[in-house]
C-alpha positions, -999 to 999 in steps of 0.1 A, spaced: 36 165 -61 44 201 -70 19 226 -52 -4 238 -80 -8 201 -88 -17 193 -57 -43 221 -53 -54 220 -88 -58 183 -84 -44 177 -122 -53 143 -133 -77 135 -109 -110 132 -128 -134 120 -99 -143 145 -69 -148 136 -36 -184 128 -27 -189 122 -63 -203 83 -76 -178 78 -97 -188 59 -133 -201 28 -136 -211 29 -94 -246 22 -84 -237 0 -55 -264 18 -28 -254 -2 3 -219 5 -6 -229 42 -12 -249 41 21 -222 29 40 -198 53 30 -215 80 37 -220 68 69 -182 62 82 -169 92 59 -165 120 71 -187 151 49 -164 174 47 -128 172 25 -94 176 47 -90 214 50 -56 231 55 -49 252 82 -31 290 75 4 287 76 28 318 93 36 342 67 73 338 64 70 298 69 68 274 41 45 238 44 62 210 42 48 188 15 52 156 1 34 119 -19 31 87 0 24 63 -26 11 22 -17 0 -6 -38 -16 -44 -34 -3 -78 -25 30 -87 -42 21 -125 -47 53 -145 -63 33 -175 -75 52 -200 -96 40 -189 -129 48 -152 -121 81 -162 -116 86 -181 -147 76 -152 -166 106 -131 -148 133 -162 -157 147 -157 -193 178 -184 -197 181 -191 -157 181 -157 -151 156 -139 -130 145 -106 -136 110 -90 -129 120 -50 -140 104 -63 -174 70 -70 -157 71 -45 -131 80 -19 -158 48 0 -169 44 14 -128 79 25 -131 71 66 -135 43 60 -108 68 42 -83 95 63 -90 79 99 -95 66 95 -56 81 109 -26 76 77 -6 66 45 -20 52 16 0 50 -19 -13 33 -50 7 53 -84 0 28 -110 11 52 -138 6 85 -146 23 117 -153 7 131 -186 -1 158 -190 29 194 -199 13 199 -236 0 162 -240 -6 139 -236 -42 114 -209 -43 85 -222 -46 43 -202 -50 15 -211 -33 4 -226 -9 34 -225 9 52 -196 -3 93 -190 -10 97 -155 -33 135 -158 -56 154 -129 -34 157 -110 -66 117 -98 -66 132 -77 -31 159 -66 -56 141 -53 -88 114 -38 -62 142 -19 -49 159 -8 -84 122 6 -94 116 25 -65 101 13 -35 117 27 -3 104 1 21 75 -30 19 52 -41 47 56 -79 56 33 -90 78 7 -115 62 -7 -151 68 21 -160 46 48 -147 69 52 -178 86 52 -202 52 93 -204 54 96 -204 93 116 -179 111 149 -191 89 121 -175 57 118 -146 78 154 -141 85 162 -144 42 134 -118 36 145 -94 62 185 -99 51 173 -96 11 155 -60 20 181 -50 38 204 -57 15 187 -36 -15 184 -8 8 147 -9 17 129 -6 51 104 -33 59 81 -35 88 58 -65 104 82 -94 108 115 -92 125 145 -115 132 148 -101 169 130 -83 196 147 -49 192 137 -53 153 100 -54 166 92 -15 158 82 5 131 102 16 101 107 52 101 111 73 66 126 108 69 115 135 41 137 168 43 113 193 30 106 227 32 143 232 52 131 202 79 130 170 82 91 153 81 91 116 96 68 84 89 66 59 111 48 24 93 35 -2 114 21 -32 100 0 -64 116 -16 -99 103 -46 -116 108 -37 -150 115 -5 -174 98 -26 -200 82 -24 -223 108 9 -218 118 22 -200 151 49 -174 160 72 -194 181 67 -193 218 102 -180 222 100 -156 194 69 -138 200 80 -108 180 88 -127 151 56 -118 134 31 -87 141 -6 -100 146 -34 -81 147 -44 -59 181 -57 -23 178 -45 -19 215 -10 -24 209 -12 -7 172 -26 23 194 0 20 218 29 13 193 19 44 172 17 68 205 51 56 209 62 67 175 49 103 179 66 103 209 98 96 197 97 123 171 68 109 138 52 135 121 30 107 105 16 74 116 6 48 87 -2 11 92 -7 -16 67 -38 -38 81 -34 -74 71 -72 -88 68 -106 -92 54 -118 -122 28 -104 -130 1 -124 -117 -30 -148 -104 -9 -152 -67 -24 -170 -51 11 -148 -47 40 -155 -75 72 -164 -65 105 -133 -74 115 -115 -46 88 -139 -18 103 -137 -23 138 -100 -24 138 -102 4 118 -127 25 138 -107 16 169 -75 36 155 -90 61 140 -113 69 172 -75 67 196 -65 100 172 -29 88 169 -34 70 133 -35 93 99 -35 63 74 -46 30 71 -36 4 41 -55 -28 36 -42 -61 20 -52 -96 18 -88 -92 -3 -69 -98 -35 -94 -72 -50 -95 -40 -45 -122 -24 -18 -137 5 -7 -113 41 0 -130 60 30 -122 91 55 -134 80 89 -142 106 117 -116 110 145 -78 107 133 -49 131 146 -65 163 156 -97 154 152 -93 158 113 -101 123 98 -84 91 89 -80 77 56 -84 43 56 -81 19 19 -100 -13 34 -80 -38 6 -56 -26 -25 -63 -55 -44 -32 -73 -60 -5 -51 -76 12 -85 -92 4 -123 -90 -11 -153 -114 -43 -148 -99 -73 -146 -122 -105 -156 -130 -93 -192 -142 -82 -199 -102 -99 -176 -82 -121 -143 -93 -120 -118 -124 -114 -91 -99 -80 -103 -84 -62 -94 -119 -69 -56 -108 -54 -33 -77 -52 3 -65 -23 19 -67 -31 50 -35 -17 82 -37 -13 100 0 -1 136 -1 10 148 33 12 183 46 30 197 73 23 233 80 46 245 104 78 232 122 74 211 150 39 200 139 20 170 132 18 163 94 -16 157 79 -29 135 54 -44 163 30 -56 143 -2 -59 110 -11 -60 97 -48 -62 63 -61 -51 49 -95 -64 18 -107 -36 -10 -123 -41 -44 -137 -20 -71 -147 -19 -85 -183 -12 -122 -181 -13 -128 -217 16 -105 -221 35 -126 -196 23 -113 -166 29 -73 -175 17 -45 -147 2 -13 -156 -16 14 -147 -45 13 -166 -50 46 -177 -20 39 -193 -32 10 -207 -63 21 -219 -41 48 -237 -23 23 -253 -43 -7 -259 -17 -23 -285 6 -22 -260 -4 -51 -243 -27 -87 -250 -61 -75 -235 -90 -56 -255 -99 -21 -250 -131 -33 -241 -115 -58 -215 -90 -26 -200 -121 -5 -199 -144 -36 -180 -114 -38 -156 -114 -2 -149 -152 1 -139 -147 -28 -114 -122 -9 -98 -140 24 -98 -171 8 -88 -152 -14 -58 -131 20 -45 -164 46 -43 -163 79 -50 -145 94 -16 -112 95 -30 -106 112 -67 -91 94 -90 -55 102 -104 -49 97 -137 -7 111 -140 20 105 -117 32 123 -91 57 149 -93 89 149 -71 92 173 -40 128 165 -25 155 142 -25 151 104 -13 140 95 25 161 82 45 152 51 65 159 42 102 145 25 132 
């Protein structure tokens, strides 16, 4: 995001601290202001003749590949998804860093994809979420397992070969680490290090002889794996937390105590939550690197699946597509999460299964098969499920640098 954008904070319509519309959630509101901390992410001066570093980190929900999803992207044996993935395209694409979650492995070779509940994703949904912009996806879920380690092994050959890092399942021990992006701004290279961990496999078990075949849960080790990664040269530690209840809109015990444990070790700056299938709560918890806060976004709902009120809740047709700038001040320092911005998106099933932002939407309500009255519904549940500690973005971001490049 250029610089007078990001301080401006053009298209952000919702202030921190603020309710935002439609909220009168108290508990949620009382809660809140209990783990946030009350006071925005200041900047520190930066040395006359040196020039921050800055750049977007942008993440969205659970990419779910049920069986009707996929028919949708299959036009004469063919499939494609850019058609439905289409309408996040300038949001994807306009960031500095984008982050997807694949929830679902891919179908290993000689074997028909198949949805839930056992899970096998067409290798070309790694494909077109390369081709729109994604630099990297988080794997680790309690569907990692639904293939077996040979589903593992496809998934982790498919992203490798469209060029995207992944992180939270690995084919071999020495894969086991995280996924490092490197952003040259500002004359210097700025590097991320994403980690990502699982509640639980759905009753399934990472082999006995492969214990680093799938990332579970543990703050200790998170802790201790993100330690390592500042020692080895990150600027910026984020981790994508598998976990919570599905549909269940307030984060578990389980979601804050994990997340109170990293952000109390001071060696975490960002935390990204899956597995609710609805969006949740977006909050700034005391502790964090230097003692200036972590940003943690409890669930991001779905960003595309079949999900819906007819199988499951209203809510799960509706994510949160999080916006992250990061801020490096001087060489050789630590970066800093120094805003964080959310976007609300929604999928149009009607329209076979189209994803948008829905801003956009609402802009354009011919565009698609729901009501402006039923875009506008949507959005409030979102609003009113994030809070009002994170503004809201209504415009992409705009471009600091060249690509990252990705490593281990």
């Amino acid at each position: 995001m250029a610089l007078t954008a990001l301080l401006a904070c053009a298209g952000c319509t919702t202030a921190p601290g603020a309710a935002p519309e439609g909220s009168h959630a108290s508990a949620v509101a009382r809660t809140q202001a209990a783990e946030a901390s009350p006071d925005p992410v200041h900047e520190r001066g930066t040395r006359r003749h040196e020039k921050p570093a800055r750049f977007t980190l942008v993440a969205a929900g659970d990419v779910l590949p049920h069986g009707p999803l996929n028919d949708s992207a299959t036009r004469d044996g063919t499939i494609d998804y850019t058609p439905l993935l289409a309408g996040l395209d300038p949001w994807v694409r306009r960031a500095d860093l984008a982050l997807c979650h694949l929830e679902a492995p891919v179908a290993p070779p000689g074997t028909t994809p198949t949805g839930y509940p056992a899970f096998g994703a067409p290798r070309e949904l790694v494909r077109d979420l390369a081709e729109q912009g994604w630099d990297g996806c988080s794997t680790a879920s309690n569907h990692s397992m639904d293939r077996g380690v040979d589903g593992i092994e496809a998934t982790l050959e498919a992203f490798d070969k469209a060029g995207l890092g992944h992180v939270g399942t690995a084919r071999r021990a020495r894969e086991r680490s995280p996924q490092r992006y490197t952003l040259d701004r500002a004359g210097r290279p700025v590097t991320v290090a994403h980690l990502s961990a699982t509640y639980g496999l759905n009753g399934f078990s990472v082999p006995d002889d492969q214990p680093w075949a799938v990332d579970l849960l543990n703050a200790d080790r998170v802790i201790r794996e993100a330690a390592a990664a500042r020692e080895d040269g990150a600027q910026l530690v984020v981790v994508s937390m598998h976990a919570g209840l599905e549909y269940l809109a307030e984060p578990t015990d389980e979601q804050r105590a994990f997340a109170r444990k990293l952000a109390a070790s001071r060696e975490v700056d960002l935390i990204i939550g899956h597995h609710a299938h609805i969006p949740q709560r977006i909050a700034r918890l005391d502790g964090g690197p230097g003692g200036s806060g972590m940003w943690v976004a409890y669930g991001l709902g779905n960003m595309i699946s079949n999900q819906s009120s007819e199988c499951c809740d209203a809510r799960t047709t509706n994510g949160v597509l999080l916006t992250a700038t990061v801020t490096q001040s001087e060489p050789g320092t630590a970066a800093r999460v120094t805003g964080v911005e959310w976007t609300a998106t929604t999928v149009d099933r009607a329209a076979g299964h189209r994803l948008r932002a829905l801003v956009d939407a609402i802009d354009d309500p011919g565009s698609g098969r729901l009501s402006e009255a039923e875009l506008r519904g949507r959005m409030a549940a979102v609003r009113d499920a994030v809070g009002g500690t994170a503004r809201e973005r209504t415009a992409p971001p705009t471009p600091t640098g060249g690509e990252p490049r990705i490593s281990r």
